[in-house]
C-alpha positions in Angstrom: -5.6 -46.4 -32.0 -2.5 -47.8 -30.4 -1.4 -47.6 -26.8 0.5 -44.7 -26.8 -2.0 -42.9 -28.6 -4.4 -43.3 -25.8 -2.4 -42.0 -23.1 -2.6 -38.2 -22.9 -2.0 -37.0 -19.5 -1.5 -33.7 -21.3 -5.4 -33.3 -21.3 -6.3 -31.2 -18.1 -3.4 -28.6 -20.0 -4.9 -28.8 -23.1 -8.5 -28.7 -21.4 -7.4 -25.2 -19.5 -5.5 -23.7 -22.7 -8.5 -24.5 -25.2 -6.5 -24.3 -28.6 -6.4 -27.8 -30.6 -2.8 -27.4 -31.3 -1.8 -27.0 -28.1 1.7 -28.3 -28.0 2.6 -30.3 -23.6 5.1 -29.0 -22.0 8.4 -31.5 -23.0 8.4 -33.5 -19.2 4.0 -34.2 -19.9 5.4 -35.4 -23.4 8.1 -38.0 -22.2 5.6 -39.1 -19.1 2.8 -39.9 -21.6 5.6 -42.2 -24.2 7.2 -43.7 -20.5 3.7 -44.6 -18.8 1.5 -45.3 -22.4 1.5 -49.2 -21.4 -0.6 -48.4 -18.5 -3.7 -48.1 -20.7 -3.1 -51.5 -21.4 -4.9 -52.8 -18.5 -8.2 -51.2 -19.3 -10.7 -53.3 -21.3 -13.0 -52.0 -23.5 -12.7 -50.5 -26.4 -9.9 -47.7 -26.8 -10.2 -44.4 -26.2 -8.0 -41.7 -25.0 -7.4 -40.5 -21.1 -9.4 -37.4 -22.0 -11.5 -36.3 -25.1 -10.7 -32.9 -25.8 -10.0 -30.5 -29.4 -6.4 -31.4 -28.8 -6.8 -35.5 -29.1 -9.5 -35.2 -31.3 -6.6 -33.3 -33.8 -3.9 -35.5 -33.7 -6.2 -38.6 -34.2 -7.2 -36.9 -37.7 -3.5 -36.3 -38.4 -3.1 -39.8 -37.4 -5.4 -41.1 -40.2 -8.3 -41.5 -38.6 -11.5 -40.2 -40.2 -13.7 -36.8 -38.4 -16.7 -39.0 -38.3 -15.8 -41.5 -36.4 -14.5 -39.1 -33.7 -16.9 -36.8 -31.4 -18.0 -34.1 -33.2 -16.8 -30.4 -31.7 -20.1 -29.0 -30.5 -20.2 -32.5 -28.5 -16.2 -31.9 -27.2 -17.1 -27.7 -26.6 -20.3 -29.2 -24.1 -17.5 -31.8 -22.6 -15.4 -29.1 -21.8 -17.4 -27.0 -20.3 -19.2 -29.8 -18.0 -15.1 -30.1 -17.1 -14.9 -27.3 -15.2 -14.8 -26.7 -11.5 -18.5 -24.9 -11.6 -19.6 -28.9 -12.2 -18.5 -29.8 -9.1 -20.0 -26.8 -7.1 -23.5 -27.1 -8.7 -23.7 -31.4 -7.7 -22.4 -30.6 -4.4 -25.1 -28.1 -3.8 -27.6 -30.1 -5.5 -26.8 -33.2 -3.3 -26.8 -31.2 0.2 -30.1 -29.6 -0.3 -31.2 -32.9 -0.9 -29.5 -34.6 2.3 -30.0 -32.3 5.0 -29.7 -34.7 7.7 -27.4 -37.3 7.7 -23.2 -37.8 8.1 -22.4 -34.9 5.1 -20.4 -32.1 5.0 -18.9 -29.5 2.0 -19.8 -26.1 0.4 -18.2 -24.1 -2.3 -18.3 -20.9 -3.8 -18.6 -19.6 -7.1 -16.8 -16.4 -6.8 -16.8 -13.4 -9.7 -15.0 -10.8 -7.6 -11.9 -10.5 -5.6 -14.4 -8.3 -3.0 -16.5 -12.0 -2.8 -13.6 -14.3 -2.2 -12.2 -11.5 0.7 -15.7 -11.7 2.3 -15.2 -15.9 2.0 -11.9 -15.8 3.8 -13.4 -13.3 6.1 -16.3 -15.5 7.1 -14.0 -19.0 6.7 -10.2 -18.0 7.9 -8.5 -20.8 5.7 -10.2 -21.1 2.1 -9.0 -22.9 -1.0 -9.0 -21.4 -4.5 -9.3 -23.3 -7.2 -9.2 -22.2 -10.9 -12.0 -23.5 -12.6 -9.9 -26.0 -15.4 -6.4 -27.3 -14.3 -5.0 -30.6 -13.4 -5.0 -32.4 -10.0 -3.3 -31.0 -7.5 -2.8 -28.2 -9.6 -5.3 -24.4 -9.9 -5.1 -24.1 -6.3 -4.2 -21.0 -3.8 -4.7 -21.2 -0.4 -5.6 -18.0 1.8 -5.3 -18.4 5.3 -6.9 -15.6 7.4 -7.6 -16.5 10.5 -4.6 -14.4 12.0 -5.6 -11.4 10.2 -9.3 -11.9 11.0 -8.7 -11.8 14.5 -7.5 -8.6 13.9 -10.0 -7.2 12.0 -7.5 -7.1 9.0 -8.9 -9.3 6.5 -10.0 -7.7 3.1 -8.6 -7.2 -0.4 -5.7 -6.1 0.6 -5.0 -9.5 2.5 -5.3 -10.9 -1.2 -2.5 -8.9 -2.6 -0.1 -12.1 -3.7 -3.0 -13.9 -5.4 -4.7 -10.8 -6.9 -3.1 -11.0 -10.3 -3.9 -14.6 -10.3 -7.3 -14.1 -9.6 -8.2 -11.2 -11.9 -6.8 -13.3 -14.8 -9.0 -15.8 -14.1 -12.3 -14.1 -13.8 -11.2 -12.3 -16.7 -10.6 -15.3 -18.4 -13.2 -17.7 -17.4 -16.0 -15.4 -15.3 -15.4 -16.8 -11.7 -13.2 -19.6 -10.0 -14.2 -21.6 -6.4 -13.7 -21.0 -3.0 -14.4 -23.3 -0.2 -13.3 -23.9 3.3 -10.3 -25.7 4.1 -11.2 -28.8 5.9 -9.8 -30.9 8.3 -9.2 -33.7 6.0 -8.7 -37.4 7.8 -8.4 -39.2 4.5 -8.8 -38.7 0.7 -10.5 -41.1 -1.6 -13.0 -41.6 -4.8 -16.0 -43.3 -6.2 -15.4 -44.3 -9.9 -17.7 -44.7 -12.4 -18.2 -45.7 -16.4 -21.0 -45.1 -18.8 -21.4 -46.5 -21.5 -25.0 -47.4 -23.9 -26.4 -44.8 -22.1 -26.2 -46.2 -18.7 -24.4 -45.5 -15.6 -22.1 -48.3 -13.3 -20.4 -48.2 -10.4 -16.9 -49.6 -11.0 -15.6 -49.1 -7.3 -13.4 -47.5 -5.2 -10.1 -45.3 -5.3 -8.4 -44.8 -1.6 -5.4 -42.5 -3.0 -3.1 -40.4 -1.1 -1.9 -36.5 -2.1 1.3 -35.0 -1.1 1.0 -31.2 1.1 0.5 -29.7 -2.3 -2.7 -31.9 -3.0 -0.6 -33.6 -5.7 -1.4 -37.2 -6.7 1.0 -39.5 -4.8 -0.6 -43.2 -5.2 -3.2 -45.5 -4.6 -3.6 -48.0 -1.9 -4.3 -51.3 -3.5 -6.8 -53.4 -2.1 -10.5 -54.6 -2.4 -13.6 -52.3 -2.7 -14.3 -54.5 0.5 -11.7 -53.7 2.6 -11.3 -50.1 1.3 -15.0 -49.8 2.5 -14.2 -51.4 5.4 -11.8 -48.8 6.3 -14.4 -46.0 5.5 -16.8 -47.6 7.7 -15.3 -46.9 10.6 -16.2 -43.0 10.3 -19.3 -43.2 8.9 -22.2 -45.3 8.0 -22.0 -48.0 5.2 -25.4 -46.6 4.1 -23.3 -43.6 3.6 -21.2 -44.2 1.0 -23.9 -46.6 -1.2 -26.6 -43.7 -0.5 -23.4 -41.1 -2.5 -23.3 -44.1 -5.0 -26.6 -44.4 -6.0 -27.0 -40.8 -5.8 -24.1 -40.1 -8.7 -25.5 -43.3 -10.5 -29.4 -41.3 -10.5 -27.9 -38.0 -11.4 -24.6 -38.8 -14.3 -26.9 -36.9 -16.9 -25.6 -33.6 -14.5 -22.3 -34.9 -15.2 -21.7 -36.2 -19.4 -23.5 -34.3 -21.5 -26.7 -35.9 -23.2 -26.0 -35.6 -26.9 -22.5 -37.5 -26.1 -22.4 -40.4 -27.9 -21.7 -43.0 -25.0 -22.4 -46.3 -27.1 -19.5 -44.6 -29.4 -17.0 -43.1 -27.0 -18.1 -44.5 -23.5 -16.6 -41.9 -20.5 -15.5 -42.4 -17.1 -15.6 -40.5 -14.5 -14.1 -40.1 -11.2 -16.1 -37.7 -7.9 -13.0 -37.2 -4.9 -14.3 -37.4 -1.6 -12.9 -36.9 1.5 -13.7 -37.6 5.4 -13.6 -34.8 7.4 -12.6 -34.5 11.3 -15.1 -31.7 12.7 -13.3 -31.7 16.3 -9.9 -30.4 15.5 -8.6 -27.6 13.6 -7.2 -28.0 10.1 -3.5 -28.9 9.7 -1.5 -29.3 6.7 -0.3 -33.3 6.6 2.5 -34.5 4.6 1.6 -37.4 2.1 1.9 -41.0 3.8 0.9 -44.1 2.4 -0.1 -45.8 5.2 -3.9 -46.8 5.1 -4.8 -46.7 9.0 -6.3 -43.6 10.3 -5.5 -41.4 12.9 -8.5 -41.4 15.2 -11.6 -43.7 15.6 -14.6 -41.5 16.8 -17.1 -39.9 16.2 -17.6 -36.2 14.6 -16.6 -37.7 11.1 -18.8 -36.9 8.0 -18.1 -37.2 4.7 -17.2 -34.7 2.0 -19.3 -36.4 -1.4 -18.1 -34.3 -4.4 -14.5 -32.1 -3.7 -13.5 -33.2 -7.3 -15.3 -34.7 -10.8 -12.6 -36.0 -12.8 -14.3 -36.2 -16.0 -11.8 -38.8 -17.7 -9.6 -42.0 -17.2 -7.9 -41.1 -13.6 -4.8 -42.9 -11.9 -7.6 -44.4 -9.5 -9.4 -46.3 -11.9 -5.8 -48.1 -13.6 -5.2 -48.9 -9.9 -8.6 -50.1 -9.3 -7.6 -52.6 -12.5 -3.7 -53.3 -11.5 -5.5 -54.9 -8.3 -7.5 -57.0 -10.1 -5.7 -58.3 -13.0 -2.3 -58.6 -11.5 -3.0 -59.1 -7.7 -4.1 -62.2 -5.5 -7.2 -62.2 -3.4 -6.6 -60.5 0.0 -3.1 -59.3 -0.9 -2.6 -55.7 -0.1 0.2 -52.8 -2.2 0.8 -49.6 -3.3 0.7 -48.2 -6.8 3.1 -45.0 -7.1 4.6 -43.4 -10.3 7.8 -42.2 -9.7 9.9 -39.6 -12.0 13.4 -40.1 -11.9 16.5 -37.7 -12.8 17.8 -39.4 -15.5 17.4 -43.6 -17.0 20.2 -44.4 -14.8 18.9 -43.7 -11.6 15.5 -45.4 -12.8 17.6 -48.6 -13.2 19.3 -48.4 -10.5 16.0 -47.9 -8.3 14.5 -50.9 -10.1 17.4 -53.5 -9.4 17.1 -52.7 -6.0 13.7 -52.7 -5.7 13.4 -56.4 -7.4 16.3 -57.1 -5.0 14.9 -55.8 -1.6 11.3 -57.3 -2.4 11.5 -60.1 -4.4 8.2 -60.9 -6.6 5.9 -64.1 -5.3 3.0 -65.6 -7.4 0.1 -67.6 -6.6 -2.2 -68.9 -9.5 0.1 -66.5 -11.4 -1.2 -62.8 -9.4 1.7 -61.8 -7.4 1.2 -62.0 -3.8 4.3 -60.2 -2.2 7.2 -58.2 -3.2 8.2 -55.5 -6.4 5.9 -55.4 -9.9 6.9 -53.3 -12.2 4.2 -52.2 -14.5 5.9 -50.2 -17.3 9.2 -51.1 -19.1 12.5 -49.3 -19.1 13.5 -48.0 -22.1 16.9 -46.5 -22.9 15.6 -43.0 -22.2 12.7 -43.9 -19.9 12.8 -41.8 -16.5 9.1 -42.6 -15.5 7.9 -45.5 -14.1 4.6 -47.4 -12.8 5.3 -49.8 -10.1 3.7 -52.2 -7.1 5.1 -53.0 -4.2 2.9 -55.6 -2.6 3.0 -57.7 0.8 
């Protein structure tokens, strides 16, 4: 399998349509032949972003034999440990076990529009999420709290999401609700198995735009990113959530996968949450310091599983191939109108932070991570300091 082969960011599409000749939209087809070298900076043996009927069919057309690719009934379980309902059952799982201590989250699995009115009823602002999509993507918000103070909230307070809604429990028997936190920062806990056995490989502190889009990853140590963390909550914390995911990855990748054949990563999103103030929308920001430094913090351990190579884990890896020790950047991926405007970004970028080195890991300035092509228009960079 080449490199381009193993890059499907098409696979949280073809996950959510469920037909193995599900065709990407054009723009997910040019951003997995633009970004392709990323996968170059994983080691290990190859395998794709995301196993599903869709990569397992072109890798057949491609030549390669059906037995030495997972076998469907293995890929059908995959999918469905995938979904949203995943999430919802750890998170439970892990509260009831930690009732004391700095923790935080809930989640519904709602099966009827009349459920998800009482949610919003009981909540004010709740998220929706459909129970397979991409990052960022499968989500409604409903905020309420205006119409709950006037005794207004019910189905009919639903009315621009109700088609939406009834396709999906049609479709897939329920999606999630949960409250809409008061998020002070975003980040993940990344993990591989392989032979059977679980590892922490470390942490993702990524930022989202106001959509809860993917927007970058702060690039830094696992000790300074925990560092940062620890200044909300307890360093116990976060390696008690560790250990915890480590103990319990058999919830998570099915048991008749084939891990010595076709390891898996995974990725749980976290979040810490402010209890003090009301929830406000933030724009994305890429700056790494936090707004406030008191207590009333807890932390949110499961608001995502990411059952496949994520953005956090090549950023995890860009840091420690390519950067020197205690040198700090940013990972974004940028999509550009046209190849022009790509190279034109790029000249200026080499020009306006010109690239150090020390013991060949660059230690300030631009690193551009995949090439430009004559019709590239997405592109991987760092900008270090």
């Amino acid at each position: 399998m080449k490199a381009y082969h193993l890059f499907n960011p098409e696979h949280d599409l073809a996950l959510a349509n469920g037909d193995r000749h599900f065709i990407a939209p054009r723009n997910i087809r040019e951003m997995a032949r633009d970004l392709a070298p990323l996968m170059n900076v994983v080691e290990g043996s190859p395998q794709p972003w995301g196993w599903d009927f869709t990569a397992k069919a072109r890798f057949i057309q491609e030549g390669i034999p059906e037995e030495e690719l997972p076998t469907d009934e293995s890929l059908a379980t995959l999918r469905h440990r995938s979904e949203r309902a995943t999430a919802h059952h750890l998170l439970c799982t892990f509260r009831q076990e930690h009732l004391a201590g700095n923790y935080t989250g809930e989640s519904l699995i709602a099966k009827s529009i009349d459920e998800i009115a009482g949610y919003a009823a009981r909540h004010g602002h709740i998220l929706l999420k459909a129970p397979l999509s991409g990052s960022g993507k499968g989500l409604r918000h409903i905020n309420s709290e205006a119409l709950r103070s006037s005794g207004n909230v019910g189905i009919s307070s639903l009315k621009k999401v109700e088609p939406w809604i009834t396709a999906l429990i049609r479709r897939h028997g329920y999606l999630t609700a949960e409250p809409y936190y008061n998020k002070v920062q975003d980040f993940a806990m990344e993990f591989r198995v392989a032979d059977g056995r679980c590892h922490f490989i470390g942490y993702s502190l990524f930022v989202t735009d106001h959509h809860g889009r993917y927007d970058g990853n702060h690039l830094m140590s696992d000790a300074k990113i925990e560092e940062l963390l620890t200044t909300y909550i307890p360093r116990e914390t976060l390696h008690e959530t560790a250990r915890w995911f480590i103990a319990h990855y058999t919830d998570i990748i099915p048991t008749e996968w084939d891990t010595t054949r076709f390891p898996l990563y995974f990725g749980v999103d976290m979040m810490l949450v402010d209890h003090r103030q009301k929830p406000e929308k933030k724009s994305g920001t890429m700056s790494p310091e936090f707004r406030i430094k008191e207590s009333g913090f807890t932390l949110h351990p499961c608001v995502e599983i990411n059952l496949r190579m994520n953005m956090g884990i090549i950023a995890h890896e860009v840091y420690r191939q390519y950067l020197a020790p205690e040198t700090k950047g940013l990972y974004r991926i940028a999509l550009f109108a046209d190849n022009a405007s790509l190279r034109t970004f790029s000249a200026e970028q080499a020009a306006l932070h010109p690239a150090t080195y020390r013991d060949g890991r660059i230690t300030n300035g631009y690193l551009p991570l995949t090439p430009i092509g004559d019709d590239t228009r997405h592109h991987a960079y760092v900008i270090c300091e």
